[in-house]
C-alpha positions in Angstrom: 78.5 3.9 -19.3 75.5 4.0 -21.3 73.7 0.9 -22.0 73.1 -0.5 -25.3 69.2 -1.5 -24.0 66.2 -1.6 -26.8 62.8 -0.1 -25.7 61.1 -2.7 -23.2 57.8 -1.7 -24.8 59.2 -2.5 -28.5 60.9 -6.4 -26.9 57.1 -6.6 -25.5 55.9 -6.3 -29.2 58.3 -8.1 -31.1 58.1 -11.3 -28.3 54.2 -11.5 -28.5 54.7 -10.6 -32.4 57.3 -13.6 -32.7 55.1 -16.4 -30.4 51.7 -15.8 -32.2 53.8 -15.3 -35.9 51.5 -12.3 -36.2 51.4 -8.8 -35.7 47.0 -8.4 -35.7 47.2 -11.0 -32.5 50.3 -9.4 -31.1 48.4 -6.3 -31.1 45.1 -7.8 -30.2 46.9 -8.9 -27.3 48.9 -5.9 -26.0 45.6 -3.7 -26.8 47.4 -1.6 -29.3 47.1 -1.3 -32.8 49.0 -3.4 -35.6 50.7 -0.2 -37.1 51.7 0.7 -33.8 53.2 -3.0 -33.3 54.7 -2.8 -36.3 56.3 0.5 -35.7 57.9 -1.1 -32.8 59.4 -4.0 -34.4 60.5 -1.7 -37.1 62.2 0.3 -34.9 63.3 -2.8 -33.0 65.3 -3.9 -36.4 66.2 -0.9 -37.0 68.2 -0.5 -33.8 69.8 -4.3 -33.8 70.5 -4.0 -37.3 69.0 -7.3 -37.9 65.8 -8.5 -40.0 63.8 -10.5 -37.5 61.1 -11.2 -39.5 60.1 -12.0 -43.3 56.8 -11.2 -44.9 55.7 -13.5 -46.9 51.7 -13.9 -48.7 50.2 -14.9 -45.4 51.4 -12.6 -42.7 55.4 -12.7 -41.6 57.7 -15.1 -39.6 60.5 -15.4 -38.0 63.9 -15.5 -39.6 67.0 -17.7 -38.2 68.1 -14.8 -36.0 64.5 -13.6 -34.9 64.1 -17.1 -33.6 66.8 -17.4 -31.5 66.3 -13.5 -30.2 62.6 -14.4 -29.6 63.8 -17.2 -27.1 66.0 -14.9 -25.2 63.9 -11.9 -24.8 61.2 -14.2 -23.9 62.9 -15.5 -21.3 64.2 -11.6 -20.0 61.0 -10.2 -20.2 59.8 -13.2 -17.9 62.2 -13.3 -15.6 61.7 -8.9 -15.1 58.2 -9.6 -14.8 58.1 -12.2 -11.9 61.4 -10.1 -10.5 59.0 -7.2 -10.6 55.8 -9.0 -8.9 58.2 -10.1 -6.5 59.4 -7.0 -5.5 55.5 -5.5 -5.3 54.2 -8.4 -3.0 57.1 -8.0 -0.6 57.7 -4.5 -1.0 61.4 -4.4 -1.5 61.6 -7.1 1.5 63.4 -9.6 -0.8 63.5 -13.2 0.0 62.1 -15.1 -3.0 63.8 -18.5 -4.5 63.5 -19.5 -7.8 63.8 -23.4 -7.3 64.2 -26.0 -10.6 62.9 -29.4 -9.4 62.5 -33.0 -10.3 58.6 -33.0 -10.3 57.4 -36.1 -8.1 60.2 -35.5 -5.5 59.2 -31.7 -5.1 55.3 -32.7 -5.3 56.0 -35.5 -2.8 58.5 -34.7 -0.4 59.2 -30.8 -0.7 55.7 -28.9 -0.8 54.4 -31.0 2.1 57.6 -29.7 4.9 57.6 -25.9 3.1 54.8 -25.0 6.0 57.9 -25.6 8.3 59.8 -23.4 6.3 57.0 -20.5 6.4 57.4 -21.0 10.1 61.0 -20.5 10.8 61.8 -18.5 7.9 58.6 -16.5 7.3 60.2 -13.4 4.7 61.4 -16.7 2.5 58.8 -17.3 -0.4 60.0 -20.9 -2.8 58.8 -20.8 -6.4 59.0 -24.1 -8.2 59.1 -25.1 -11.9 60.1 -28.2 -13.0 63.2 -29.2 -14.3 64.5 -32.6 -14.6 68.1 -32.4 -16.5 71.0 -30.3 -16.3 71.1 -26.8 -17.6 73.0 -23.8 -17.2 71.9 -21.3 -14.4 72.9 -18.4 -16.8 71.0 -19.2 -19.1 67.9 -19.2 -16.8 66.0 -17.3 -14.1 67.0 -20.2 -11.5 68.1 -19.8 -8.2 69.2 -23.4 -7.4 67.7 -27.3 -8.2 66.7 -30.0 -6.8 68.0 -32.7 -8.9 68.2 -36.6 -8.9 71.0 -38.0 -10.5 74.6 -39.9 -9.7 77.4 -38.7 -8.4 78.9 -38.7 -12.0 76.2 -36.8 -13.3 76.2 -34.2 -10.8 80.4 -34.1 -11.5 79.7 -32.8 -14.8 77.6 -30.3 -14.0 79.8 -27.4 -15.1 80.0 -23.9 -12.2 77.9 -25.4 -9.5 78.0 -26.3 -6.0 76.2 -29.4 -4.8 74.8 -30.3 -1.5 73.9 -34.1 -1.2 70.4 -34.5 0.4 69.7 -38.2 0.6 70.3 -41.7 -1.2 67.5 -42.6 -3.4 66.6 -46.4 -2.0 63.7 -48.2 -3.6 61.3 -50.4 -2.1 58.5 -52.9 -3.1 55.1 -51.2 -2.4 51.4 -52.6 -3.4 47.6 -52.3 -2.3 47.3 -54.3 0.7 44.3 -56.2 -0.9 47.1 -57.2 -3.6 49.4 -58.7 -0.6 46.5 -60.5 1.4 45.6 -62.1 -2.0 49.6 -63.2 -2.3 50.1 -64.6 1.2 46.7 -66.4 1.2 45.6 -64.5 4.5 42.4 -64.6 5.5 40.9 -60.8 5.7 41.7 -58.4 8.1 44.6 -59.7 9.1 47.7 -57.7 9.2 49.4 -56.8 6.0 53.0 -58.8 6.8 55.8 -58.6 3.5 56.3 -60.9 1.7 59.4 -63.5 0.5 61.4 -62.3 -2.4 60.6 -65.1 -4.5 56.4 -64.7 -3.6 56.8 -61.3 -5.8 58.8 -62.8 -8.8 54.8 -65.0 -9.3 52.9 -61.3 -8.9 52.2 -58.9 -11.6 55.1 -56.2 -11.8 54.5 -52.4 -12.6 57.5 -51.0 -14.4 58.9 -47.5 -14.7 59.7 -46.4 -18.7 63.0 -44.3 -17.5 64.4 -47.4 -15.8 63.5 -50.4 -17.3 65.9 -52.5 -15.5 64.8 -52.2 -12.1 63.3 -55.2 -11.1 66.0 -57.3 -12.8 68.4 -55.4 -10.7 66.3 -56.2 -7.5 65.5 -59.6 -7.7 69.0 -60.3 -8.7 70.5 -58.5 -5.5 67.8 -60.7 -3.8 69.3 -63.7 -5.4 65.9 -64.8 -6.7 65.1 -66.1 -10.3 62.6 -64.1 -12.0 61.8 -64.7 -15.4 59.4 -61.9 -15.9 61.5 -59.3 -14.4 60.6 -56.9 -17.4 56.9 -57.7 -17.9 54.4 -55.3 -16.8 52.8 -51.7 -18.0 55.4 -49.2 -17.8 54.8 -45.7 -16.1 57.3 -42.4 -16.5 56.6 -41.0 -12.9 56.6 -42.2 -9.5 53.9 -40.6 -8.5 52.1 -42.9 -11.4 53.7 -46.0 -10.0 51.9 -45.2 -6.9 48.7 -45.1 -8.1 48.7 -47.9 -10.1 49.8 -49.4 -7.3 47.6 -48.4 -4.8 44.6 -49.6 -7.4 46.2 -53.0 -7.6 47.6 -53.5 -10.6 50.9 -54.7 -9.6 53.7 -54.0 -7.1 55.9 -51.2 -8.1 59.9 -50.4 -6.7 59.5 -46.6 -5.3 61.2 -44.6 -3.1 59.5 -44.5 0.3 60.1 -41.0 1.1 57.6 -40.2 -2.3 54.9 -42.4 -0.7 55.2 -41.4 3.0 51.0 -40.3 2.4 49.8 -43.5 0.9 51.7 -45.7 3.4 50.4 -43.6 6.4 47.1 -44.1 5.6 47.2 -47.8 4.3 46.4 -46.9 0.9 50.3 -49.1 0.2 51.8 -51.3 1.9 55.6 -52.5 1.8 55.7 -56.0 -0.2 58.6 -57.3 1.0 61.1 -55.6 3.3 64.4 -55.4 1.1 65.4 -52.1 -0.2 67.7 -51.4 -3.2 69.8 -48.8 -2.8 69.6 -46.8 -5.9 72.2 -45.6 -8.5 70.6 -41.8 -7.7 70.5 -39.3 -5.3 69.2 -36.2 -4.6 71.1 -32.8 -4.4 70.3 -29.2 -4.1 72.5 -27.7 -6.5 73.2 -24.1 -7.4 75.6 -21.9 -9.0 79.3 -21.9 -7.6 79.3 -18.7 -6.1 78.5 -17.3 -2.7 74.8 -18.1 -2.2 72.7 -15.0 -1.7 71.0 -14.7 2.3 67.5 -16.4 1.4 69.5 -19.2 -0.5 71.7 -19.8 2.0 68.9 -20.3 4.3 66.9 -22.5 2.1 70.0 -24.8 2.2 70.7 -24.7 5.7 66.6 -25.3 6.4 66.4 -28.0 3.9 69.9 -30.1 5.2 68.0 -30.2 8.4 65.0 -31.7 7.0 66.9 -34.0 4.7 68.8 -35.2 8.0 65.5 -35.5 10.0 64.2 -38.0 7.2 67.2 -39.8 7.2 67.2 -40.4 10.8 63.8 -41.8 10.8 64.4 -44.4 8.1 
């Protein structure tokens, strides 16, 4: 059956074309000319039938339906070219994963164990964007995700299967000079936690996407804390930590995102009561059979999620 496909070279205009709003940069880009552009997205209209874009005094843009086109060849011609360079580094070998991730969890935890992964599974090559909500794998180049989220959240995630990694438990964490100053030690002594109710009298670092989480500690610690929602906020984890680590205040984080700065002193553990968040973290794909490299990827990254586990 013969498929209704336009030109690639005429989608290459007309997406350059539609992201600059201008046919001289499109063709400054592409090295062409701008009649030869234009011919193309002439040609372009011609064969969808559609106007994609206007002129107007200044130049053209986009009309409604060029819009939402642009968006979607955008995304095709992206997804051929990485398929493409993919296929020239490996020579037809195969064995590249297109991974969506929550950003301070991949950055923390992931990257550091993926040298294991080169070892036992060499031909296997991870690419990682960041994603941190839901989406539809259709409507994306995606192989699978790596998402944090509850078990309600990940229910509603329509044609996908989900493979639970870990609970996401949070602990209090601060620069050691911060807890020496708290316990009244005298210096260079060891760094020993600290009471519950010592940390409800100590400057608290918040995080902006869960603004309830030292209330929600120090009430499952049974300790009255008036300022349980004072303190700078901070959208990442991996913010938290620094601003921790400087001494600013104590911050809830998961340990497994901190496992460098606790090895090497740079945090210490506050108090020794974890929380046992409302997340956890998945790898989550699409419903069907997963493809060899995926399927290894999952069964490689279950063992390391079990291996962490075990040692906490």
């Amino acid at each position: 059956m013969r498929r209704h496909l336009p030109s690639t070279q005429a989608l290459a205009c007309f997406e350059a074309a539609a992201r600059h709003e201008s046919y001289t940069r499109a063709a400054q880009e592409l090295a062409l000319t701008q009649s030869a552009v234009s011919r193309q997205i002439a040609a372009l209209e011609d064969f969808v039938g559609v106007a994609l874009f206007r002129r107007t005094r200044h130049g053209v843009v986009l009309t409604p339906a060029g819009t939402h086109y642009a968006r979607q060849v955008a995304r095709w011609l992206q997804g051929l070219e990485r398929d493409t360079l993919d296929l020239m580094a490996h020579q037809g070998a195969g064995g590249t994963l297109a991974l969506a991730a929550v950003p301070t969890f991949a950055t923390r935890w992931l990257i550091p164990r993926l040298p294991q992964l080169a070892q036992q599974h060499p031909d296997i090559v991870v690419h990682i964007d960041t994603r941190t909500r839901p989406f539809l794998f259709a409507d994306t180049a995606f192989d699978a995700a790596l998402y944090a989220g509850t078990p309600e959240q990940v229910a509603n995630w329509p044609g996908i299967t989900a493979h639970w990694l870990m609970d996401e438990d949070v602990l209090p964490v601060c620069s050691p000079h911060l807890l020496e100053a708290a316990a009244q030690r005298d210096p260079g002594r060891a760094y020993q936690p600290v009471a519950a109710h010592v940390l409800a009298q100590l400057p608290l670092l918040q995080q902006s996407t869960r603004p309830a989480g030292w209330r929600r500690w120090f009430e499952a610690m049974a300790v009255d804390a008036p300022h349980a929602l004072d303190g700078p906020r901070y959208e990442l984890f991996s913010m938290l930590a620094v601003a921790a680590a400087q001494g600013l205040g104590v911050a809830l984080i998961p340990p497994l995102l901190i496992e460098a700065e606790l090895a090497r002193g740079e945090l210490v553990v506050a108090c020794a009561q974890p929380l046992r968040a409302e997340r956890s973290y998945y790898l989550i794909h699409p419903a069907q059979a997963p493809s060899t490299a995926l399927a290894a990827f999952i069964q490689w990254l279950q063992a390391m999620a079990a291996q962490w586990r075990a040692q906490g």
